[in-house]
Structure formats: C-alpha cells, structure tokens
C-alpha positions in Angstrom: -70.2 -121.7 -53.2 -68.5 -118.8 -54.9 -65.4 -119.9 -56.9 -61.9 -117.9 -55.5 -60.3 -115.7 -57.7 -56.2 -115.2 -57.6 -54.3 -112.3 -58.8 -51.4 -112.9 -59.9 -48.7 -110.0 -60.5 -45.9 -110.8 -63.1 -42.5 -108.9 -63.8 -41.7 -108.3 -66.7 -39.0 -110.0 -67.8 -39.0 -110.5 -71.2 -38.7 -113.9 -72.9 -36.1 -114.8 -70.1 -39.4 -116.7 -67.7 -40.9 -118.7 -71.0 -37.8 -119.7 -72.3 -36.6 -121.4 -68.9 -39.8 -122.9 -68.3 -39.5 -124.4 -71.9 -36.5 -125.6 -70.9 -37.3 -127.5 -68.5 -40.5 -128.8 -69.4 -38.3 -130.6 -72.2 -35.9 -131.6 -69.5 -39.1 -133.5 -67.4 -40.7 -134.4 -70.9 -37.4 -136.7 -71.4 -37.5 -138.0 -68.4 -41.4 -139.0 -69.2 -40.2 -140.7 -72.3 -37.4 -142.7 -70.3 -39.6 -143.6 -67.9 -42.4 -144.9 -69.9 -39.8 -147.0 -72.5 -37.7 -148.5 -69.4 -35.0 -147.1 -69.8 -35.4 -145.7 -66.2 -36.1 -148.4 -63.3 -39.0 -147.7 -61.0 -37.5 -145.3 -57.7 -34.8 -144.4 -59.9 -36.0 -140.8 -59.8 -37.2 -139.5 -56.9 -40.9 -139.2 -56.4 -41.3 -135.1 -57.7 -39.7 -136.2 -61.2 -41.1 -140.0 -61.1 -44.6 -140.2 -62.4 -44.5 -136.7 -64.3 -45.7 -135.2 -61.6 -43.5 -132.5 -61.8 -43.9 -131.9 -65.5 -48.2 -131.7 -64.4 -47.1 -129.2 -61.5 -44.9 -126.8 -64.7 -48.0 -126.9 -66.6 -50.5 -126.3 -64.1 -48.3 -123.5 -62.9 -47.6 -122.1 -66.2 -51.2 -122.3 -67.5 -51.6 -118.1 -67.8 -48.7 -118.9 -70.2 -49.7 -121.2 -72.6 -50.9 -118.8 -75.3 -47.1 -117.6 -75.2 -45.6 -120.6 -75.2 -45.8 -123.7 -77.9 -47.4 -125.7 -75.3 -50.3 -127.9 -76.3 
C-alpha cells in the first residue's frame, strides 16, 4: 500500500499563525504541569484539555512548523 500524500496550502501571514500557536501550546503545557503535580483534580478539565490531548493534537497539527518554531 502506497502511503497518501496531503498538500497543504498556507497564507501567508507572517509571524501572526506561530506566535498564537506558541501561545497556546504554553497555555495547554501549564495545564500538563497542573495536572501531573495535582494541582488539578481528575474531570476537572474537560476531556480535550485533560490528558494533553490537545497539546498532542497542536503538535501533530503544527508539525510542518516546527523548524520555525522553538518547539522540540
């Protein structure tokens, strides 16, 4: 089986994309850290922020990025 390719076509919008996607990966990245010390209680967030699972959906979304961003 012959993998699919995707194309993708971007606007230009200068730094305006990368620096909200930073933004809110730092956002999800606190949440991470508050769940994983406690500080949140389980079903406290609902389920697209609990878990990281939105935090793995930015990255996997924003992968054609990370050579722009300070991702790593």
């Amino acid at each position: 089986m012959t993998p699919t390719v995707r194309s993708v076509l971007l606007s230009d919008l200068d730094t305006e994309p990368t620096h909200a996607m930073t933004e809110l990966e730092e956002l999800l990245l606190t949440y991470s850290i508050w769940q994983q010390e406690g500080d949140i209680a389980p079903g406290e967030l609902p389920a697209p922020l609990a878990g990281d699972s939105a935090l793995q959906a930015l990255r996997r979304r924003c992968s054609p990025f990370v050579g722009a961003l300070a991702w790593g």
